[in-house]
C-alpha positions in Angstrom: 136.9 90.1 112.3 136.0 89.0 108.8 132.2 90.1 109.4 133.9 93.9 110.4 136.0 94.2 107.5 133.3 93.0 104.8 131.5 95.7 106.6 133.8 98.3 106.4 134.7 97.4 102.8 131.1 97.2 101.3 130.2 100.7 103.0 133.5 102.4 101.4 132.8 100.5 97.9 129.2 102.4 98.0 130.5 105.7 99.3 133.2 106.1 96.8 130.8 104.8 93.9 128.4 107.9 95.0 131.2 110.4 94.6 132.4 108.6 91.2 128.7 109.2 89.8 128.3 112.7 91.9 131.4 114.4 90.4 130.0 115.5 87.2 126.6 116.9 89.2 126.5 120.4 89.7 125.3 121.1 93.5 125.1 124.4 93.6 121.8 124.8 91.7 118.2 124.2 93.4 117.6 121.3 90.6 121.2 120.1 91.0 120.7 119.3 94.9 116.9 119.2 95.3 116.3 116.9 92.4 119.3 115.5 91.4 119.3 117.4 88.0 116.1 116.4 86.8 118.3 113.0 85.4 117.0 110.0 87.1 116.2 106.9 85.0 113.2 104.4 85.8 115.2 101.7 87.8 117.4 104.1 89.9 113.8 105.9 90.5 112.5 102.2 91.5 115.8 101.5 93.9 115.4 105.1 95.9 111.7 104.1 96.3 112.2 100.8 97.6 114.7 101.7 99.3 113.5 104.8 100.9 110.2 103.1 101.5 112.2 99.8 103.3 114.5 100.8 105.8 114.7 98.7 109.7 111.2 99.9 110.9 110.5 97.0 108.2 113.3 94.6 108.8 112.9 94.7 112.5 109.3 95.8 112.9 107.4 94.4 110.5 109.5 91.2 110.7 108.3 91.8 114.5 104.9 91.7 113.8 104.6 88.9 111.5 105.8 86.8 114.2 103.5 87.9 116.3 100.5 88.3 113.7 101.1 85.8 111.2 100.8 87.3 107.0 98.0 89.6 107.9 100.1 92.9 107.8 100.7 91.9 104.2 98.1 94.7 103.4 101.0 97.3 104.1 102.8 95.9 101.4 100.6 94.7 98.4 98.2 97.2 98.4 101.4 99.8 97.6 100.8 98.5 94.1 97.4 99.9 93.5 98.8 103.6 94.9 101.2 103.5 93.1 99.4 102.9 89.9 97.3 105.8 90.5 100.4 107.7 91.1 101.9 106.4 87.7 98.2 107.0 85.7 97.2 110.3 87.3 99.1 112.2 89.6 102.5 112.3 88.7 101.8 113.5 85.1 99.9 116.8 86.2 102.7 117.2 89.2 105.4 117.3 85.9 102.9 119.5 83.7 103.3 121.8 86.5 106.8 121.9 86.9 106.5 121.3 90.8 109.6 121.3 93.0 107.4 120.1 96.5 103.9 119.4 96.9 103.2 122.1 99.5 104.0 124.1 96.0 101.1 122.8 94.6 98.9 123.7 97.7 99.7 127.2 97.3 98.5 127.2 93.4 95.4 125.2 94.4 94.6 126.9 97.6 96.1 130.1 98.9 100.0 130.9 100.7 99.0 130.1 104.1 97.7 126.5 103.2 100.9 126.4 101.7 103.0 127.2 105.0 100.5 125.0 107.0 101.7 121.9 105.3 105.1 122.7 105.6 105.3 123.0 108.9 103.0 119.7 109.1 105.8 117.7 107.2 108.6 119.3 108.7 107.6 118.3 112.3 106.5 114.9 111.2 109.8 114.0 110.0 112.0 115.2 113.0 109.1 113.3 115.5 108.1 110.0 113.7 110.1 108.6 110.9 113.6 109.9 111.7 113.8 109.2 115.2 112.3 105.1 114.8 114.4 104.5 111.8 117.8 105.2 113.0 116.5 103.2 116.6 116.2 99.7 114.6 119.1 100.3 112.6 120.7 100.4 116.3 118.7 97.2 117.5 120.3 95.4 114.3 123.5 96.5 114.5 123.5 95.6 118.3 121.5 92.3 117.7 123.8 91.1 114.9 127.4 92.6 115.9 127.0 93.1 119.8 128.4 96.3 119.6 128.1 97.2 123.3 129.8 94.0 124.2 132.4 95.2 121.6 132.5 98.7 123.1 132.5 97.4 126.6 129.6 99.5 127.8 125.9 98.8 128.1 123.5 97.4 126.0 121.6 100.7 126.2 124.7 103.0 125.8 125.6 100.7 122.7 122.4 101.6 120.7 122.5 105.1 121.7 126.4 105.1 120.5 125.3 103.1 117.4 122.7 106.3 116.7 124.7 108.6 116.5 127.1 107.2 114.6 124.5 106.0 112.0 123.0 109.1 111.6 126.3 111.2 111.5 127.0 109.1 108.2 123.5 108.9 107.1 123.6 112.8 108.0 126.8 113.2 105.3 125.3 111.6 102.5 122.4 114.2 102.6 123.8 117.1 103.4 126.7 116.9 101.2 125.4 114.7 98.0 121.7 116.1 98.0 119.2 113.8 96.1 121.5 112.6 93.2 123.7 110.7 96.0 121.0 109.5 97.8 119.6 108.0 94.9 122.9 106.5 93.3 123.5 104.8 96.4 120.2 103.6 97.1 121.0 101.4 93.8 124.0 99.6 95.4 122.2 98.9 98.7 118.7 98.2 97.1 121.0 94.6 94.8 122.0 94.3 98.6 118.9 94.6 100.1 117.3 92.3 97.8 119.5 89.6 97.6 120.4 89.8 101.5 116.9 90.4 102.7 116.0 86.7 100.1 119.1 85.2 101.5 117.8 85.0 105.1 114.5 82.9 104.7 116.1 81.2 101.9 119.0 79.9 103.8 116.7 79.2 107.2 114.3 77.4 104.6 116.7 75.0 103.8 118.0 74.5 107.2 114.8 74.0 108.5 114.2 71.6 105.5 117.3 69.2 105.4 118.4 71.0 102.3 115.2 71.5 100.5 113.8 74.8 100.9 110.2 74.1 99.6 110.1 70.7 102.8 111.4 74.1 104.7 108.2 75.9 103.9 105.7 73.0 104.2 107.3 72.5 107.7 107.0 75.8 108.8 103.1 75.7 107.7 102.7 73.0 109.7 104.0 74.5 112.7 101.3 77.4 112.7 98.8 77.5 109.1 96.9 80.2 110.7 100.4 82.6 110.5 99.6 82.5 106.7 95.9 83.2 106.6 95.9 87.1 105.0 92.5 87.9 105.6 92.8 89.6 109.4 90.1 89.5 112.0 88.0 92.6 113.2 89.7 92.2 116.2 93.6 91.1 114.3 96.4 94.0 114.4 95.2 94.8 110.9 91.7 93.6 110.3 90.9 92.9 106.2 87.8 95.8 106.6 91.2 98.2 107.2 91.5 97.9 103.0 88.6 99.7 102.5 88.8 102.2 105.4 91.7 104.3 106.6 94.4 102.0 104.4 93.7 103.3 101.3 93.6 106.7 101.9 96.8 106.4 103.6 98.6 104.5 100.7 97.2 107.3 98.2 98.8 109.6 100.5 102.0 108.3 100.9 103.0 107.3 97.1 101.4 109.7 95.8 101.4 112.9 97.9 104.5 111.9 100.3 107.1 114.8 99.6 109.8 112.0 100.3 108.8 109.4 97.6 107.4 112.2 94.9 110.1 114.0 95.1 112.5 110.7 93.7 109.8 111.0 90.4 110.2 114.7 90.3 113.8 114.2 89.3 112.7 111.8 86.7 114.4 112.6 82.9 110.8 112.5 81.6 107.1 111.1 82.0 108.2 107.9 80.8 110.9 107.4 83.5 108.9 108.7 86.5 106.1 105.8 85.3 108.7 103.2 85.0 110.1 103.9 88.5 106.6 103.9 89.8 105.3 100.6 88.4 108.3 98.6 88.7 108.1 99.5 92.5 104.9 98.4 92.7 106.2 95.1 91.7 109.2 95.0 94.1 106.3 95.7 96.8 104.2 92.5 95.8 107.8 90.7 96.5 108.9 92.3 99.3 107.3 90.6 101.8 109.6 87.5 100.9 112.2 90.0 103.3 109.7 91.8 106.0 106.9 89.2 106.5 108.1 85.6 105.5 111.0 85.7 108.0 109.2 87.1 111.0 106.9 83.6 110.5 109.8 81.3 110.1 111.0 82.7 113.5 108.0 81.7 115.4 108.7 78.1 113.9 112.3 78.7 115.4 111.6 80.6 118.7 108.0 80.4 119.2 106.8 82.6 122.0 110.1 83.2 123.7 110.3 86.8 122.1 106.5 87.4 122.3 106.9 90.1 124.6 110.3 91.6 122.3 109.0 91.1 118.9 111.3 93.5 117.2 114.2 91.6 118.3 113.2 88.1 116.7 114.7 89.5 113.2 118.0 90.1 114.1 118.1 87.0 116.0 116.9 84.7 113.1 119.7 86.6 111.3 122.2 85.3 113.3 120.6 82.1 113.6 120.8 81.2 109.8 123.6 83.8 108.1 127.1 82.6 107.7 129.7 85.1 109.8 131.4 85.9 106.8 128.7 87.6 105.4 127.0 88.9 108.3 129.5 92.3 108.1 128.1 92.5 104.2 124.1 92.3 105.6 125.1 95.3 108.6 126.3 96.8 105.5 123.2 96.5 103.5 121.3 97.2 106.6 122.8 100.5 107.5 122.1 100.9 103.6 118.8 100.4 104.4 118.7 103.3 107.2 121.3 105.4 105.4 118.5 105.9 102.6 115.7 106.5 104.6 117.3 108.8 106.8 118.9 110.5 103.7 115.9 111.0 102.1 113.5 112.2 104.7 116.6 114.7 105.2 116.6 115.8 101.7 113.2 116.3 101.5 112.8 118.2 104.6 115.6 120.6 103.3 113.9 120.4 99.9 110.6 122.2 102.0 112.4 124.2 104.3 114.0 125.8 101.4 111.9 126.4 98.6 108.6 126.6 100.8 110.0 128.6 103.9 112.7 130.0 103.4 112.5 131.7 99.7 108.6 132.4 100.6 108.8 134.1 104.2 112.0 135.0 104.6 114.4 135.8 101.8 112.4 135.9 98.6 115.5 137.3 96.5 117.8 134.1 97.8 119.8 132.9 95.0 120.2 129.3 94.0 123.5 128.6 96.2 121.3 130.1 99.2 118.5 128.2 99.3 121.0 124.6 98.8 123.1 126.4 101.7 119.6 126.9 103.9 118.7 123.4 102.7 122.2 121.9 104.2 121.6 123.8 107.8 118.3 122.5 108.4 119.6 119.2 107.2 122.0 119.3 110.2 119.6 120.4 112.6 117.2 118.0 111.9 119.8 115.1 112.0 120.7 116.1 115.7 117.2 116.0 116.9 116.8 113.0 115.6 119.7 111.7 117.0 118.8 112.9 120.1 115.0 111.9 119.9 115.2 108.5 118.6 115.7 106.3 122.0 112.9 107.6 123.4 110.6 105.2 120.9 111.9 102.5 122.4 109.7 99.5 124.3 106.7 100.1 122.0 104.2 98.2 122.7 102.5 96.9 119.9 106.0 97.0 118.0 107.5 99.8 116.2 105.8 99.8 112.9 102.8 100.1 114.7 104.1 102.9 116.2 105.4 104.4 113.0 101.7 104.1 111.6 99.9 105.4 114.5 102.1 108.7 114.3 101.9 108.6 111.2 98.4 109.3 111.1 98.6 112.6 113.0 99.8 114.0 109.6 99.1 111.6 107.0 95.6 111.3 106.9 94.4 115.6 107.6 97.5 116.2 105.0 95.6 113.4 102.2 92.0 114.8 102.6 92.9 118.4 101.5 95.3 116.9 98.9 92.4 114.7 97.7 89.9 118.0 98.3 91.6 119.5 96.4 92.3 117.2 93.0 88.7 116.5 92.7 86.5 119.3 94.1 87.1 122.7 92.8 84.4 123.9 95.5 86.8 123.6 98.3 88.2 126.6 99.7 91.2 127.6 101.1 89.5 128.7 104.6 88.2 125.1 103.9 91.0 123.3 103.7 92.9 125.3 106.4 90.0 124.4 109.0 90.2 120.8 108.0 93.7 120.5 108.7 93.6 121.2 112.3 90.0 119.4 112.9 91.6 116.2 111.6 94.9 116.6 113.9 92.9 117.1 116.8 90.0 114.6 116.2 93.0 112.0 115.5 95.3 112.9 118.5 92.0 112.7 120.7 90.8 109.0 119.7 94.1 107.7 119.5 96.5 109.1 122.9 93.6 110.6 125.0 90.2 108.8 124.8 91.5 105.6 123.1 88.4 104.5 121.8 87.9 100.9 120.9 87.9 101.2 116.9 91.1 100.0 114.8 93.7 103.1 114.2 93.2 102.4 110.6 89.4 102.8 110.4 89.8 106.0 112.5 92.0 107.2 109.4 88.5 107.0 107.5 86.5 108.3 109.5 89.0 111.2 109.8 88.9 111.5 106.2 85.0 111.8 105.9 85.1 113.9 109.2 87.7 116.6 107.2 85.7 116.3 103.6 82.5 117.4 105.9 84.5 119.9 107.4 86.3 121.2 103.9 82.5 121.1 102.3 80.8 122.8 105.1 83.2 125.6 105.6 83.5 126.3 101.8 80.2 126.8 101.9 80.1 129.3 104.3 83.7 130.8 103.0 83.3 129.7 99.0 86.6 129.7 96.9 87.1 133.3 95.9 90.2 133.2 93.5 90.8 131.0 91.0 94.4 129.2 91.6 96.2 128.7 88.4 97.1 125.1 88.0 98.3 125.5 84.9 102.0 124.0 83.4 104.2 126.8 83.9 106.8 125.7 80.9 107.2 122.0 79.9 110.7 121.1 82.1 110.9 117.4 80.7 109.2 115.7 77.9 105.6 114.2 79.2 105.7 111.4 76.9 103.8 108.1 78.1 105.1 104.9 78.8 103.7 103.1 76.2 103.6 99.5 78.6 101.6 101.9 81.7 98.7 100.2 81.2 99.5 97.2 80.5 101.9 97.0 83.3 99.2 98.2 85.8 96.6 95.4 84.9 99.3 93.1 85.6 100.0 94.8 89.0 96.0 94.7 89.9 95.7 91.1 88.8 98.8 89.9 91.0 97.4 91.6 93.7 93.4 90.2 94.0 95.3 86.8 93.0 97.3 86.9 96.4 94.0 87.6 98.4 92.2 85.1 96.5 95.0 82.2 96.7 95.8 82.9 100.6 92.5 84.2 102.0 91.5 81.0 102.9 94.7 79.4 104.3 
């Protein structure tokens, strides 16, 4: 009972905080909705990112993983810094020079229209097929795991979760289509003090159990138990071997912090230059911390539970949950944890609408829509996409190598083809449109091929690089045949906030780089 009110109270205090801060915003106006007024300070910048970056895929399956892997997967985590560095330093100051509203905008300028479209449809599909549909499935697998809501509901476990979905993403759903990117990001403060505090809590508290009261005995017990969990330096033949930093990973973390429409478009609602930096590098630092929440836990549960849940990893989390938090303040961590998919979900939502909008909708169909249009547009494919997830999102269940793994293998049906033009395009003016274009669907289909049909024996991740090389071939080759004929303009096209530095941006990302080698240096031979 007391674990269902706390619940119910935390997830109204946050809702009616949202509206408090939303009532002054107007919504009617592309940069109202889609970028939340172009007011957004560094550490409400940092929140949504964290937040919209963390969501259950990383509570439950990287948590799921680490049990099963040991600190190896780490690499996911730390090396967001160094991304997001080079998204602070480099691309997030031309993106504000040119007053961009989406990135597929910028494809357009740098390439042609149809490159433009291309990617939009790319993104659209990848959100309503991959990330929606697995993150509002483990925000059911919590909810069920910690509250036993089918037990509650007196129906099935599977009828439970699929109950638990819809309702999830109804709410998550509201947030979006109502609030736009403003709300998202206001809440994503409240839950992001929750997540951090909650997510701390639970390794914390099973620390000290596990150490009579001394959560430091905890830790040297539960490196005892297995020392090789902690080793971060994976095998060839590991879930995420180390050579996978120099390969496919890095390509993919460029891509995603600093070409992911759903984190840049947080940093193109920053006040200024000096916000969107700040946001940036202090996430990098809540990334090097993070894995106190999404990898430390999923080890101390092998201590607890050792192989019992070696065949249903993502379930271990939300067991050790239960195991160590107090009832009373299991209804506040649901809370934070529907947070956690209520931002996620909301922002992959408002950034699909963001596209649909401004990149399909004004383009090819209504070119004279006015402001309240294109929010009204956004809204409707908002809904629709919510419902297919919704509907979608059981069928990813009984992954078998986890559902981050999953996440990241789809993932790379778009990610990777989507980063090479992106990069292509930055930092060779040679590259063509007809190029780019031919690039795109080479990558998909050489990445669907060794991944789901032949299922050659080379790591996912390494495949991402030899993708990438494989479409920069493909991109030179063609534009040599087909050379760039028009000159984009890339140019600023009127200052819309002030591009002053953040005089610490260095600084800061030395700090970042140094914290980074240091935590492959210190646990690289554990």
């Amino acid at each position: 009972m007391w674990a269902i009110l706390s619940f119910v109270v935390f997830t109204l205090f946050v809702g009616c905080y949202a509206w408090w801060r939303m009532r002054k915003v107007n919504l009617h106006t592309q940069d109202g909705y889609f970028l939340g007024g172009r007011s957004l300070t560094g550490p409400v910048i940092a929140a949504s990112l964290i937040m919209t970056n963390i969501s259950t895929e990383h509570l439950v399956g990287m948590n799921g993983s680490a049990y099963k892997n040991g600190f190896i997967i780490i690499a996911w985590e730390v090396t967001s810094a160094l991304a997001l560095i080079v998204a602070a330093v480099y691309f997030v100051p031309k993106y504000l020079r040119m007053g961009l509203t989406t990135i597929p905008e910028y494809l357009e300028r740098r390439f042609d229209k149809g490159t433009r479209s291309l990617i939009a449809l790319f993104l659209m599909v990848s959100f309503a097929v991959t990330l929606l549909p697995i993150v509002l499935y483990t925000g059911a697998i919590n909810l069920e795991s910690i509250f036993d809501l089918s037990t509650m509901l007196g129906v099935g476990t599977e009828k439970g979760l699929w109950i638990t979905v819809v309702v999830v993403g109804c709410l998550g759903a509201a947030y979006a289509i109502i609030g736009g990117l403003k709300a998202v990001a206001v809440s994503d403060v409240i839950y992001g003090y929750g997540l951090l505090i909650g997510g701390m809590l639970i390794p914390v508290l099973a620390l000290i159990y596990i150490g009579d009261g001394n959560p430091l005995t905890g830790l040297g017990r539960v490196f005892e138990n297995s020392p090789e969990k902690f080793n971060v330096i994976g095998d060839e033949d590991s879930v995420l071997p180390f050579s996978t930093l120099f390969t496919g990973l890095v390509i993919n973390q460029l891509y995603f912090w600093c070409m992911n429409q759903t984190i840049v478009q947080r940093v193109l609602g920053a006040k200024n230059l000096k916000e969107a930096q700040k946001g940036l590098l202090y996430t990098g630092l809540l990334k090097i911390l993070v894995p106190f929440i999404i990898v430390l836990p999923g080890v101390i549960g092998f201590y607890y539970f050792q192989d019992s849940y070696y065949d249903q990893q993502d379930l271990v989390y939300p067991a050790l949950v239960k195991r160590v938090l107090p009832v009373p303040l299991l209804g506040l961590f649901a809370a934070v944890i529907v947070g956690a998919v209520l931002s996620t979900f909301n922002a992959v939502l408002n950034s699909a609408s963001t596209i649909f909008s401004i990149d399909v909708y004004k383009r090819l169909i209504n070119k004279n829509a006015s402001e309240r249009t294109l929010v009204r547009m956004g809204r409707l494919v908002a809904t629709v996409l919510a419902i297919t997830s919704i509907i979608a999102a059981p069928f990813v269940a009984n992954a078998p190598d986890g559902l981050y793994q999953l996440l990241q293998e789809l993932n790379g049906i778009f990610f990777i083809p989507i980063a090479s033009i992106m990069l292509g395009g930055f930092f060779f003016r040679r590259i063509s449109a007809q190029g780019a274009k031919v690039a795109l669907i080479t990558g998909l289909i050489f990445y669907v091929l060794c991944t789901f049909v032949i299922e050659v024996d080379i790591h996912f991740v390494h495949v991402w690089g030899i993708e990438f090389l494989l479409n920069m071939a493909v991109m030179f080759a063609v534009s040599w045949w087909y050379p760039r004929d028009v000159v984009a303009s890339e140019n600023p096209v009127g200052e819309t906030v002030s591009m002053e530095a953040w005089r610490y941006a260095r600084p800061f990302a030395i700090l970042l780089m140094v914290i980074t080698v240091a935590i492959y240096i210190l646990l690289g031979n554990v």
